[in-house]
C-alpha angles and dihedrals in degrees: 000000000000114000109211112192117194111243108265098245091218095079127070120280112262131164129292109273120196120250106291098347097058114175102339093091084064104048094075131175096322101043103163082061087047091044091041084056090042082052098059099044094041100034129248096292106051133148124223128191115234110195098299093340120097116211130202105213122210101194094169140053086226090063110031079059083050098047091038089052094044088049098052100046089053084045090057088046092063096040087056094040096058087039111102107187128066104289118229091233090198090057087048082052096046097051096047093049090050096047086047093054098044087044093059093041100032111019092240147084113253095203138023109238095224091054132084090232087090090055095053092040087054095050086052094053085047092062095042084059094042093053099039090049097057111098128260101229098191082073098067087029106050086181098061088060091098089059090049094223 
């Protein structure tokens, strides 16, 4: 007995699989060229079905900007939601910058958003920026060079 389940309409559009293998049977050997031709027929943001895994697919910088953005602001939604106490909205501001950031360098988040780590990073950047924007006074007064104001 073969089980077919309608495609929930809330996810992307993708290409037809077949019952419990779905698409992987038509990725071959060079998937990224068969996912690049998924990609202009279905559009940037797709889902394929992998055996019994569905998979969103983000085929293009414009929308994995767009799906990273949407997920941590929603992320951010529920911190503040199961927060009960008042929430330091810079700090918010500060960590997701920072995990955007990290994520995009380094392909992972710095700080946890429900630990202090981000609080003390952030003082340390804070210093950094303290100690690098203070003027160099040797430049407008070539004769104090020697003093290394």
């Amino acid at each position: 007995m073969v089980l077919i389940r309608k495609r929930q309409s809330h996810l992307p559009p993708g290409p037809k699989g077949l019952p419990m293998v779905g698409c992987r049977h038509r990725l071959g050997s060079r998937p990224h060229e068969t996912l690049a031709t998924f990609a202009e027929i279905h559009g940037s943001l797709m889902t394929l079905q992998l055996g019994f895994v569905t998979t969103i697919v983000v085929s293009s910088s414009k929308m994995a900007k767009e799906a990273l953005r949407y997920q941590k602001v929603h992320e951010i939604v529920e911190l503040i939601r199961q927060t009960e106490q008042v929430v330091d909205i810079g700090r918010v501001a500060f960590v997701i910058a920072l995990n955007l950031v990290s994520n995009m360098i380094f392909s992972t988040e710095m700080v946890d958003p429900k630990s202090g780590s981000a609080h003390e990073f952030k003082d340390v950047i804070w210093s950094i920026m303290e100690v690098s924007g203070v003027p160099n006074h040797a430049d407008y007064f070539p004769m104090l060079k020697g003093l290394d104001l």
